[in-house]
Phi, psi and omega in degrees: 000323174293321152330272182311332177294322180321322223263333192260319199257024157256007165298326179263009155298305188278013163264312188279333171283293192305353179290302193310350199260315175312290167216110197315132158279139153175138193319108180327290199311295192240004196094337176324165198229160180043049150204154191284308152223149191256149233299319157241032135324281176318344195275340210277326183289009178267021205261195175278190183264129159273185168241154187206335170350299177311316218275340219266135183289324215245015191242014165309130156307166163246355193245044168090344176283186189275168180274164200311115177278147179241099198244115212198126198267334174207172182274152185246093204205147176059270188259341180290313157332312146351283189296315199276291173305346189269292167295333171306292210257333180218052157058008176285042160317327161317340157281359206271318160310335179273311176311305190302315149018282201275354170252018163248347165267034176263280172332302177261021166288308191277009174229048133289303147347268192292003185269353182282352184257289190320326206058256210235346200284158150349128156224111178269134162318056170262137138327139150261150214252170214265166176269133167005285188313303184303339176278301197295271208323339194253332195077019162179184150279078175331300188311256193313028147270311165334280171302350239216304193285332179291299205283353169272323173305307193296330177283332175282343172282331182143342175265156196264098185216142174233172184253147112290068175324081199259356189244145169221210176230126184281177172304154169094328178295142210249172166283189175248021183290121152084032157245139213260189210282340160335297193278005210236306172311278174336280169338300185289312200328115187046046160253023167212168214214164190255103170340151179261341186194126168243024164322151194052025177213078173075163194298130177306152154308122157291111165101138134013290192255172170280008202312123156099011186263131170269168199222137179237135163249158190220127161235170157263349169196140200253115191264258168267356203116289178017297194280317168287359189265313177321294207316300222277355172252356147339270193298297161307311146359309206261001195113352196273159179282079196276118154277007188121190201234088163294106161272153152293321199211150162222155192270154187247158170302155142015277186239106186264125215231144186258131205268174159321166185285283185231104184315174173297169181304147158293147195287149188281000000 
């Protein structure tokens, strides 16, 4: 008997080596082979949450307020970048544990920050959300896994917060992979509009809109800016309380200087 339980229990190793020989495994980030991702990759997604705003072109408000505060854990660059295009784009679901991970300890990094604005009150939680085409191709909304994972970091820091699907994409917008910052600026302009019912994704909203509600946005990477200044004139449009923005990764500036973990709170 003993013989055989050995024996059974080299059965799922040797399913998992021939699946590597049909199809080899290796670490988005750096190429390494037979491992999903290797130890340091995943570490560069350990550092703390910055602030980033300054780097990001496009998220000054016009109507006087400071621009769109940004909170964001690596550059989205070398293997994070790896990860992030690997889980999007080339079917690396098996990354989708590390990415949430890493946007619920985002989440509670940052919410000693946002309970100082907040108190006691709510904060809900959207993705900005994939276009039709991108969902069907990823098999989900990746983004609102993000966010879904963000609004728990935030409840293990101490606020009372949920995901919402409050953004949704109008028809006709293309992605923004391989548009440069112009066409990226064009593109969002008015491609995204406020769900009429967020009913089946967490308790539906009262009313259309979030008005007088505070709002956390989740992206997974902050480019020019484009999409969260759409997402945050969205939102402010309709009455909601923007509180900034949470990314996984930013793209750096030129010359890239590394701002504070955690800058002050955003101003109401």
């Amino acid at each position: 008997m003993d013989g055989v339980a050995r024996m059974l229990g080299l059965v799922p190793q040797a399913v998992r080596d021939v699946t590597r020989l049909v199809l080899p495994v290796e670490c988005p980030g750096c190429g390494e082979l037979d491992v999903l991702v290797c130890p340091a990759c995943a570490a560069v997604l350990s550092a703390p949450v910055r602030r980033c705003e300054p780097d990001v072109p496009r998220l000054d408000r016009m109507d006087g307020r400071p621009a769109l505060p940004v909170w964001t854990v690596a550059r989205y660059a070398g293997p994070t970048r790896g990860l992030v295009v690997g889980w999007k784009d080339h079917g690396r679901a098996d990354l989708t544990r590390l990415l949430a991970a890493t946007a619920r300890r985002a989440g509670r990094e940052i919410a000693p920050v946002l309970g100082a604005v907040v108190g006691t009150s709510e904060v809900l939680v959207t993705g900005i959300p994939s276009s039709p085409g991108a969902r069907r191709r990823r098999g989900a909304d990746l983004v609102r896994l993000l966010a879904s994972a963000a609004a728990t970091g935030l409840v293990d820091g101490g606020l009372s917060a949920r995901a919402v699907p409050v953004l949704v994409r109008r028809r006709g917008d293309r992605d923004q992979v391989g548009l440069g910052a112009r066409a990226r600026g064009r593109n969002t302009a008015g491609s995204l509009r406020l769900r009429t019912s967020s009913a089946g994704h967490g308790a539906p909203l009262r009313g259309p809109a979030p008005a007088g509600r505070w709002c956390l946005i989740v992206d997974d990477v902050v480019t020019t800016g484009s999409t969260l200044a759409a997402a945050d004139g969205v939102l402010s449009g309709s009455g909601a309380l923007v509180l900034g923005a949470l990314v996984i990764a930013a793209t750096p500036p030129p010359s890239f200087t590394r701002g504070p973990l955690l800058a002050s709170a955003p101003e109401d």
